[in-house]
matplotlib code that plots the C-alpha trace (Angstrom):
import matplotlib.pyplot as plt

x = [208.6, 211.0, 209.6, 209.8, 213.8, 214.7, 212.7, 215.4, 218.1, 217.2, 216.3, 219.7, 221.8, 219.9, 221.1, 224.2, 225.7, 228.7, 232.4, 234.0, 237.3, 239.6, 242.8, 245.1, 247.3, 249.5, 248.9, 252.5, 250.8, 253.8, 251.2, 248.8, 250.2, 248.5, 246.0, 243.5, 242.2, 239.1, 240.2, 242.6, 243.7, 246.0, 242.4, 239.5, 236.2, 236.2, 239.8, 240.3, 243.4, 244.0, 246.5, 247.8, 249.5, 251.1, 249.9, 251.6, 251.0, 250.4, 254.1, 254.9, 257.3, 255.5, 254.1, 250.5, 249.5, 247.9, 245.3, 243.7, 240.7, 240.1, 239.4, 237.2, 237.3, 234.5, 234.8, 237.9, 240.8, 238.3, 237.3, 237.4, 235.0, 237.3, 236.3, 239.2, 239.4, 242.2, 243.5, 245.5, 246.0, 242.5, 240.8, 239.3, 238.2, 235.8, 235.8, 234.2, 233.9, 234.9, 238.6, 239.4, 242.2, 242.9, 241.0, 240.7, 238.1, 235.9, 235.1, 232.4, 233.4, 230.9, 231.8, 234.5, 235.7, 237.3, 238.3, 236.3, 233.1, 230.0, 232.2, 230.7, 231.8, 233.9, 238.1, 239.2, 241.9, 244.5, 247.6, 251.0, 252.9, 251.8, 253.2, 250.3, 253.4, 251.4, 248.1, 246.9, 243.9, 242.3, 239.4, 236.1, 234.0, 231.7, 232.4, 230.7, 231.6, 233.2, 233.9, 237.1, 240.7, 242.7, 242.9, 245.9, 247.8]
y = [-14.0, -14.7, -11.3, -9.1, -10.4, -9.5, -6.2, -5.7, -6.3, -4.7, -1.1, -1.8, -1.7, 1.1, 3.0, 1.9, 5.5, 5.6, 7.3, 8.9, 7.6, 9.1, 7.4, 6.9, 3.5, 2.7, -0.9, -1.7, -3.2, -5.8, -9.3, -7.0, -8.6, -12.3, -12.2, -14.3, -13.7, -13.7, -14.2, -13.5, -10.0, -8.2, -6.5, -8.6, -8.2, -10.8, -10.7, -11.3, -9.8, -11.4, -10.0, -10.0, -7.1, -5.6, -2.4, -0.3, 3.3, 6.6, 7.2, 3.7, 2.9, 0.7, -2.2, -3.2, -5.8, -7.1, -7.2, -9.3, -9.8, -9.9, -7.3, -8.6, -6.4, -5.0, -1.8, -2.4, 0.1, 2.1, 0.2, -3.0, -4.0, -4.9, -6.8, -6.7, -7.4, -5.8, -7.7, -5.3, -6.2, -4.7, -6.7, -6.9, -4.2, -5.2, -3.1, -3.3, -0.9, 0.3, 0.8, 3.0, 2.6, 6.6, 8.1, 8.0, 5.5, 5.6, 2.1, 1.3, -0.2, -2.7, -3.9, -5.2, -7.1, -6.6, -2.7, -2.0, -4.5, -2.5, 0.2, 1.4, 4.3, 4.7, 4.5, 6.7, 5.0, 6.6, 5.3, 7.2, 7.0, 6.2, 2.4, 1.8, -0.1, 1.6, 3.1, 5.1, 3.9, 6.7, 5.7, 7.7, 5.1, 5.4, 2.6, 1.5, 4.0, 1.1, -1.5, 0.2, 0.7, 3.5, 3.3, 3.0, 6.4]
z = [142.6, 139.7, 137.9, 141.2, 141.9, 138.1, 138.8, 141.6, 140.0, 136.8, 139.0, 140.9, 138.1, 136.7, 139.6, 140.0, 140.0, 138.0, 137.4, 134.2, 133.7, 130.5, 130.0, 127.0, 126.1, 123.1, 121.2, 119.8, 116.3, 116.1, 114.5, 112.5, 109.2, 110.4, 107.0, 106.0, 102.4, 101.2, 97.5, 95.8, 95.5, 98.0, 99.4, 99.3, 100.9, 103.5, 104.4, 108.1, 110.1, 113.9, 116.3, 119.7, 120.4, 123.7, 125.2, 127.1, 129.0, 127.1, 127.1, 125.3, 127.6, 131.0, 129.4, 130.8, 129.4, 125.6, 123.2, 121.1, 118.6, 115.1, 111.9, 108.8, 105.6, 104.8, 102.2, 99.5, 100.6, 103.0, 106.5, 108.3, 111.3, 114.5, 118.1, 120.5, 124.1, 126.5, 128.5, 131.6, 135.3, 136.4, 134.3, 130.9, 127.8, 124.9, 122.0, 118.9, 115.7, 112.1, 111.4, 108.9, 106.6, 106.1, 109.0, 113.0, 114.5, 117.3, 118.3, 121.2, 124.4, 125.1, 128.6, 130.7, 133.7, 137.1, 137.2, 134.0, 135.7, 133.5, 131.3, 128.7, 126.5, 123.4, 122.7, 119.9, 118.0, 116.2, 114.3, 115.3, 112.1, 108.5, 108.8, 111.1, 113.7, 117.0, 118.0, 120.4, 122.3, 123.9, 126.3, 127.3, 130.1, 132.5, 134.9, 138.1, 141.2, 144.1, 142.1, 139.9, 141.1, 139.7, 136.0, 133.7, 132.7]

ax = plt.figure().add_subplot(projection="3d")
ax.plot(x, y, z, "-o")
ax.set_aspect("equal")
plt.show()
């Protein structure tokens, strides 16, 4: 009985039929220097950076709501390895990937909450000066079709 109700709910969600939803945000990067070394140089393997930052719409001026997570170094002067969550009004973003210290990243979305209840996709981040004080975060989801309000702009 146990098998045949997973079985249900397994093909359900399979089915679920979903939307695409494309939006872009800007994280204002203002606690990114919060370090934790991993020894003793200025870059170490192991350095951790934490942050909670505020996001706000793609024309960085209607503030939506925050971030926050956690970067660990993992290649000298080349990439970290990043989790953050979103938190905005509709719910909650997870996001996790490389970020690279010279290039664009694409991170995965790994789920979400509320609005964003089973997103999945990918958010392209991209620093907008060479200071690395603001990103944008530009979102590619699939999220379930019914469940989602309209999504930031």
């Amino acid at each position: 009985m146990r098998m045949a109700a997973a079985l249900l709910i397994l093909t359900t969600l399979a089915c679920t039929p979903l939307r695409a939803a494309t939006f872009q945000l800007v994280e204002r990067a203002e606690t990114d220097s919060t370090h934790v070394r991993g020894g003793n140089a200025p870059d170490n393997v192991g350095d951790m950076l934490t942050f909670t930052n505020p996001i706000f719409d793609a024309a960085n001026a209607g503030r939506l709501g925050s971030d926050q997570g956690y970067c660990v170094r993992l290649v000298v002067r080349k990439t970290y390895e990043c989790h953050l969550t979103l938190l905005l009004a509709a719910g909650q973003l997870v996001v996790d990937g490389p970020f690279y210290d010279d290039a664009d990243s694409i991170m995965a979305v790994t789920g979400g909450t509320g609005a964003y209840a089973g997103a999945r996709g990918a958010m392209k981040l991209h620093a907008r000066d060479a200071h690395g004080s603001a990103f944008d975060f530009g979102f590619d989801l699939e999220v379930l079709r019914g469940l989602t309000p309209p999504l930031p702009r």
